[in-house]
GUKEMI-305879 format. One line per field, with one value per atom (N, C-alpha, C, CB): residue number from 1; residue in one letter; atom name; x, y, z. Coordinates in Angstrom, 1 decimal. Glycine has a CB too. Example, Ala and Ser with C-alpha at 12.3 -4.5 7.8 and 13.67 -1.06 7.14 Angstrom:
resi	1_1_1_1_2_2_2_2
resn	A_A_A_A_S_S_S_S
name	N_CA_C_CB_N_CA_C_CB
px	13.2_12.3_13.2_11.3_12.8_13.7_12.9_14.1
py	-5.7_-4.5_-3.3_-4.5_-2.2_-1.1_0.0_-0.6
pz	7.8_7.8_7.8_9.0_7.1_7.1_7.9_5.7
//
This chain:
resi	1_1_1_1_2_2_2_2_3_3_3_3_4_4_4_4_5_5_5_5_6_6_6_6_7_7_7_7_8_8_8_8_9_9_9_9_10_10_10_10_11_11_11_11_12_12_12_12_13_13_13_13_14_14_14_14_15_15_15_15_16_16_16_16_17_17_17_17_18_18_18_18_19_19_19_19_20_20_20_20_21_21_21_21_22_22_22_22_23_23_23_23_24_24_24_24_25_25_25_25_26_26_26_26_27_27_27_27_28_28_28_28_29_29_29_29_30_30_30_30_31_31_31_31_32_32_32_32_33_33_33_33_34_34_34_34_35_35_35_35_36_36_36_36_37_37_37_37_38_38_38_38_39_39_39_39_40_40_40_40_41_41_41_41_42_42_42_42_43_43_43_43_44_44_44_44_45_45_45_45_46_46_46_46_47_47_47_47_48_48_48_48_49_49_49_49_50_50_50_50_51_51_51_51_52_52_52_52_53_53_53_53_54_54_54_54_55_55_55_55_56_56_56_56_57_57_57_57_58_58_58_58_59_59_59_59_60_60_60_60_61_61_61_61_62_62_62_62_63_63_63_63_64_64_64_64_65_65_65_65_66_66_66_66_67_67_67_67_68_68_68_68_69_69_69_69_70_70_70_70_71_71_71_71_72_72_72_72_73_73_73_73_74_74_74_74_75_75_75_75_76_76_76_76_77_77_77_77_78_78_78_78
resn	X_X_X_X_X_X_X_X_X_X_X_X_X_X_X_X_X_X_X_X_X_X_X_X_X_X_X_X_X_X_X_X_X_X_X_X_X_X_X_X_X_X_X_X_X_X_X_X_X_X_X_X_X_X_X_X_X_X_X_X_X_X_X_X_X_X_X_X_X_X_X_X_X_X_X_X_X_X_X_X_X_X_X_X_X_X_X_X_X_X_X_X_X_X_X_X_X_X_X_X_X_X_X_X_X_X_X_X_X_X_X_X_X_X_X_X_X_X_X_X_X_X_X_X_X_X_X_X_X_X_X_X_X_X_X_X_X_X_X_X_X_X_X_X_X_X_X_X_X_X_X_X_X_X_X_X_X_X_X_X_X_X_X_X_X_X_X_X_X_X_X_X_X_X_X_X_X_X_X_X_X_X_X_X_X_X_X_X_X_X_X_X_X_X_X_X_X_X_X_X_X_X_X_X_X_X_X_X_X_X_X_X_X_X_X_X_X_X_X_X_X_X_X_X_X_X_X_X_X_X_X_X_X_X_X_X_X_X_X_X_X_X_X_X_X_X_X_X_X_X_X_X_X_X_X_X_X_X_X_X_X_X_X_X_X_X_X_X_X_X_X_X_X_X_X_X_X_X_X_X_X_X_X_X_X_X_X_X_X_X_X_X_X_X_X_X_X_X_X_X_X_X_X_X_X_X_X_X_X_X_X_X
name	N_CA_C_CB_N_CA_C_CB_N_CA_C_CB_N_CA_C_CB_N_CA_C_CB_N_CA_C_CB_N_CA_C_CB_N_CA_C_CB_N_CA_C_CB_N_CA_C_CB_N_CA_C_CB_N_CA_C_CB_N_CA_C_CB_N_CA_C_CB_N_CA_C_CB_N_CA_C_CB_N_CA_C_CB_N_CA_C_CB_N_CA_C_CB_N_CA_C_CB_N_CA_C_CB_N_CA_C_CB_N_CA_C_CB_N_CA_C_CB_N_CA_C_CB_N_CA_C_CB_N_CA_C_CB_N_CA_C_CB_N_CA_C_CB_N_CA_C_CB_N_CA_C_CB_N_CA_C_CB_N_CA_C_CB_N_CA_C_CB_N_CA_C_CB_N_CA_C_CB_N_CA_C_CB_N_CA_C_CB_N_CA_C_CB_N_CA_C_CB_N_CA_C_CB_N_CA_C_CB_N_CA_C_CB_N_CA_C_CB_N_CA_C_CB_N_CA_C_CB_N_CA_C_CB_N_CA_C_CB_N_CA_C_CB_N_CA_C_CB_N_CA_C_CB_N_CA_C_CB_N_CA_C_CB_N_CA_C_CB_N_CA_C_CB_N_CA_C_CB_N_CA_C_CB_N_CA_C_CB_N_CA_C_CB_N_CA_C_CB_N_CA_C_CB_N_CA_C_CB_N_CA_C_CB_N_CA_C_CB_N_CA_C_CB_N_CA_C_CB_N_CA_C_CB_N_CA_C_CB_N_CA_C_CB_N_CA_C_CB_N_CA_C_CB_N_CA_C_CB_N_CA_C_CB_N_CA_C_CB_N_CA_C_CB_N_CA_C_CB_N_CA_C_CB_N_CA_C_CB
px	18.0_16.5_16.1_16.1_15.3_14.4_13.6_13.5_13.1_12.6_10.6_13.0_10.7_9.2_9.2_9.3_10.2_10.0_10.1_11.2_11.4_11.0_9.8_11.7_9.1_7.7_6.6_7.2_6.6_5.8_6.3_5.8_7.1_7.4_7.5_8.7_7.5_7.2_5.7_8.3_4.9_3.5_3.3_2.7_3.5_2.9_3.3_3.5_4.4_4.7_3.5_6.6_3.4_2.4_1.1_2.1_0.7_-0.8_-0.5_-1.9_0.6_0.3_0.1_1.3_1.0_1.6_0.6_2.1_-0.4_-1.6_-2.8_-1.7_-2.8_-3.7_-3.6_-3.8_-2.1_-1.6_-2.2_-0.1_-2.4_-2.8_-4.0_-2.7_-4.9_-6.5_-6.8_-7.6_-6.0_-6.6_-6.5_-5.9_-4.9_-4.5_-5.5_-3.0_-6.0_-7.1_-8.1_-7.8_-8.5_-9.9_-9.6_-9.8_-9.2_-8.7_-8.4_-6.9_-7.9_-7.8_-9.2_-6.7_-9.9_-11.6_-12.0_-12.5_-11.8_-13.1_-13.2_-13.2_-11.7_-12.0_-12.7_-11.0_-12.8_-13.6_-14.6_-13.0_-15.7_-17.0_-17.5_-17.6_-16.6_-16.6_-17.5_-14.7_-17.9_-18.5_-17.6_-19.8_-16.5_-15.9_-15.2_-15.3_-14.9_-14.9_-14.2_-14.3_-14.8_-13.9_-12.4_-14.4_-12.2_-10.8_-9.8_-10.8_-10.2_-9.5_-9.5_-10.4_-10.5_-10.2_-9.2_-11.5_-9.3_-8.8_-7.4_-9.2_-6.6_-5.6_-5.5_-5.7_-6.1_-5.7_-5.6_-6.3_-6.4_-6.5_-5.2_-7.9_-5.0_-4.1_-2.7_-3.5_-2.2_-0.7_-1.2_0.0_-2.2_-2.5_-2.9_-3.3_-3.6_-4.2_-3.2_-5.1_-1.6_-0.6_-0.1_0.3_0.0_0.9_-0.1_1.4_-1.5_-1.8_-1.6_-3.1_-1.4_-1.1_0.0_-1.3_0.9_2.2_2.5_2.7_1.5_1.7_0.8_0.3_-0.2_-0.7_0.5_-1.9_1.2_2.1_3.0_2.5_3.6_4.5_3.9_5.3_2.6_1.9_1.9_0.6_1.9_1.8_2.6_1.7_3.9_5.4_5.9_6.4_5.3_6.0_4.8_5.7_3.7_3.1_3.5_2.1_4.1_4.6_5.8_4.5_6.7_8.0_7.8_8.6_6.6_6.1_5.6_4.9_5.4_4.5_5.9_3.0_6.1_7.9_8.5_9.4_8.5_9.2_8.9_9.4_7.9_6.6_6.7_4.5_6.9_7.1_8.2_7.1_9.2_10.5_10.9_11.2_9.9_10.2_9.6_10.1_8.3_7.3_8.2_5.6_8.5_9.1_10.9_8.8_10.9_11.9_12.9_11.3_14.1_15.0_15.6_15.9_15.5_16.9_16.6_17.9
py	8.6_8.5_7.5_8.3_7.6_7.3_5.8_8.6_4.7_3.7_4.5_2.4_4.9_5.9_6.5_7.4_7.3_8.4_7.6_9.5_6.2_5.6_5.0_4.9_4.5_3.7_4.5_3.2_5.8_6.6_6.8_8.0_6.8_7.3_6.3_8.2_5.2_3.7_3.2_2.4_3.9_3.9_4.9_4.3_5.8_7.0_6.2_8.7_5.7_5.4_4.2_4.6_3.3_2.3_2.7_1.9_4.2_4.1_5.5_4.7_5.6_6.4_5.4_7.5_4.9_3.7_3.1_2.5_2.3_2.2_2.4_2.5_4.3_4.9_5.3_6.1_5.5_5.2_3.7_5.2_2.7_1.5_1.5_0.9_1.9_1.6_2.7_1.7_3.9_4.8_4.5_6.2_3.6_2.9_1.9_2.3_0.9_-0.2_0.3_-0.9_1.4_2.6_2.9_4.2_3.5_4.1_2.8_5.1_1.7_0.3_-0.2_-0.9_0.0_-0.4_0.1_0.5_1.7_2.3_2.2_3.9_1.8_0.9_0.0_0.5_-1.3_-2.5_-2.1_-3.7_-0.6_-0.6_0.1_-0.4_0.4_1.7_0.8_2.3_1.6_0.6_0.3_1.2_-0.6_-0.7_-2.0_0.2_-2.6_-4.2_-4.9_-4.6_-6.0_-6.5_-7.0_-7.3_-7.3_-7.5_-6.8_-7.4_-5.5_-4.3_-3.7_-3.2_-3.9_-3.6_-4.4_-3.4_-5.3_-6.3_-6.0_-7.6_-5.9_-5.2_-4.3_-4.9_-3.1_-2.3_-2.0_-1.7_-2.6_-3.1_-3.8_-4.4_-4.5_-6.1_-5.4_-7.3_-4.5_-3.7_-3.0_-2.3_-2.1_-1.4_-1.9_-0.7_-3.0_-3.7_-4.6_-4.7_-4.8_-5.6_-4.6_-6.5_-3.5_-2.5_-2.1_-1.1_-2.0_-2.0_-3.2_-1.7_-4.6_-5.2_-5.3_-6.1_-4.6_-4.1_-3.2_-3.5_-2.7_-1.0_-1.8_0.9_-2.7_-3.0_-3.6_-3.7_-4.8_-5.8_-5.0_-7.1_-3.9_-3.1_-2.0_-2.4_-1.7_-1.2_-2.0_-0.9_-3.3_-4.1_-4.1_-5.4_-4.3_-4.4_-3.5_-4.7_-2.1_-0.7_-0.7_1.1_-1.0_-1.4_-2.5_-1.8_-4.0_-4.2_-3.7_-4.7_-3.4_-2.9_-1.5_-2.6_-0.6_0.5_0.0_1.3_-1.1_-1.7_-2.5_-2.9_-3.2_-3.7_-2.7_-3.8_-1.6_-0.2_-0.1_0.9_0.3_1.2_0.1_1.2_-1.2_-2.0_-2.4_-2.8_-2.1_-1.9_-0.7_-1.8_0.5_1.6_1.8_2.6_0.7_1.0_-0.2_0.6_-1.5_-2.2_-1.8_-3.7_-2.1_-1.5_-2.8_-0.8_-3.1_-3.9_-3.9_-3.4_-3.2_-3.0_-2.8_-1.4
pz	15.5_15.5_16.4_14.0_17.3_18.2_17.5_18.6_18.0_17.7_17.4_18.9_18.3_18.6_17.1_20.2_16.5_15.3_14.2_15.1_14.5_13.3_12.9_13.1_13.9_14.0_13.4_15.6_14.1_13.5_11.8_14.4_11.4_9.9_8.9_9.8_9.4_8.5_8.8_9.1_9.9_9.7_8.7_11.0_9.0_7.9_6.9_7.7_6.7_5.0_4.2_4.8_5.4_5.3_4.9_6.4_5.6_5.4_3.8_7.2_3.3_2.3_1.1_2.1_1.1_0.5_-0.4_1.6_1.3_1.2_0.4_1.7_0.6_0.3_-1.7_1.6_-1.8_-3.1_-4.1_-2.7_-3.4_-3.7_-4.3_-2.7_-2.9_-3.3_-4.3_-2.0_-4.4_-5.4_-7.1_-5.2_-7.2_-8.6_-8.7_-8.7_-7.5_-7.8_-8.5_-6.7_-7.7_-8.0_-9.4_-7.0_-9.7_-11.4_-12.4_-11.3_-11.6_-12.5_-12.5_-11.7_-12.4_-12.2_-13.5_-10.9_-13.5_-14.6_-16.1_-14.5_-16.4_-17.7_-17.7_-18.3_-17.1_-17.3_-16.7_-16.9_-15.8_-16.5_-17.5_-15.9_-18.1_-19.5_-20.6_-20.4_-21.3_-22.4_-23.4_-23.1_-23.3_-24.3_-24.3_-24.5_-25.0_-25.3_-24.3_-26.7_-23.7_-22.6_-22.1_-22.4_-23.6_-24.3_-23.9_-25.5_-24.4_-24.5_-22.7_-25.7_-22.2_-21.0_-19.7_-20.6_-20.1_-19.5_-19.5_-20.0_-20.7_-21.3_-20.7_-22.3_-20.3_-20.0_-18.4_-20.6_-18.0_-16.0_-15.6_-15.5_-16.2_-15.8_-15.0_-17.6_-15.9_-15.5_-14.1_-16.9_-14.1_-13.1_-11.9_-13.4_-12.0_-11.0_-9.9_-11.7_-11.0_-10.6_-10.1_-11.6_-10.3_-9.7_-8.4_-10.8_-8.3_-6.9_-5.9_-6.9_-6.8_-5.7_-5.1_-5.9_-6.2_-5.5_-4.3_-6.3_-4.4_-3.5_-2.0_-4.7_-2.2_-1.0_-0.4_-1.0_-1.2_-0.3_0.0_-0.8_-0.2_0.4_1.4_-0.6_1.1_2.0_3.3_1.5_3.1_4.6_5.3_4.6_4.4_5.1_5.8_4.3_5.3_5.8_7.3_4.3_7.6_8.5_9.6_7.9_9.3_9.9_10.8_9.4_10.0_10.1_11.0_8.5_11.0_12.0_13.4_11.3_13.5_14.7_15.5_14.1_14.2_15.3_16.2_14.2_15.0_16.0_16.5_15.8_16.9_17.7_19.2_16.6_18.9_19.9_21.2_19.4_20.1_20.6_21.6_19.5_21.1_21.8_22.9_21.1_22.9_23.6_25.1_22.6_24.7_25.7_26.1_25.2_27.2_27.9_28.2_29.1_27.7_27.5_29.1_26.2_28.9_30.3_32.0_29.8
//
């Protein structure tokens, strides 16, 4: 595998990754504006919200890690 294919496919993974992320933030949201006790929502966000922050900071890295590539293939060593 080519530096060029891998770059591209650790981008893609980045921006799914990503897009996986903001949708669990999104969905971690609509309990705490529901009408129902703040307590209880809070509770119920906290896991989800940790797991989107999860998904962004690996969303970054799979970004980085695509642009390295993408760099490598792009400059010419030799």
């Amino acid at each position: 595998m080519s530096f060029m294919s891998a770059g591209v496919t650790w981008l893609g993974l980045g921006l799914t990754v990503g897009a996986a992320g903001l949708v669990t933030y999104g969905l971690a949201t609509l309990p705490c504006s529901a009408t129902v006790r703040r307590e209880d929502a809070e509770l119920v966000c906290r896991p989800a919200r940790r797991m989107a922050l999860g998904l962004g900071a690996l969303a970054v890295s799979a970004v980085v890690v695509g642009t390295v590539l993408m760099v490598f293939a792009v400059t010419d060593f030799g």
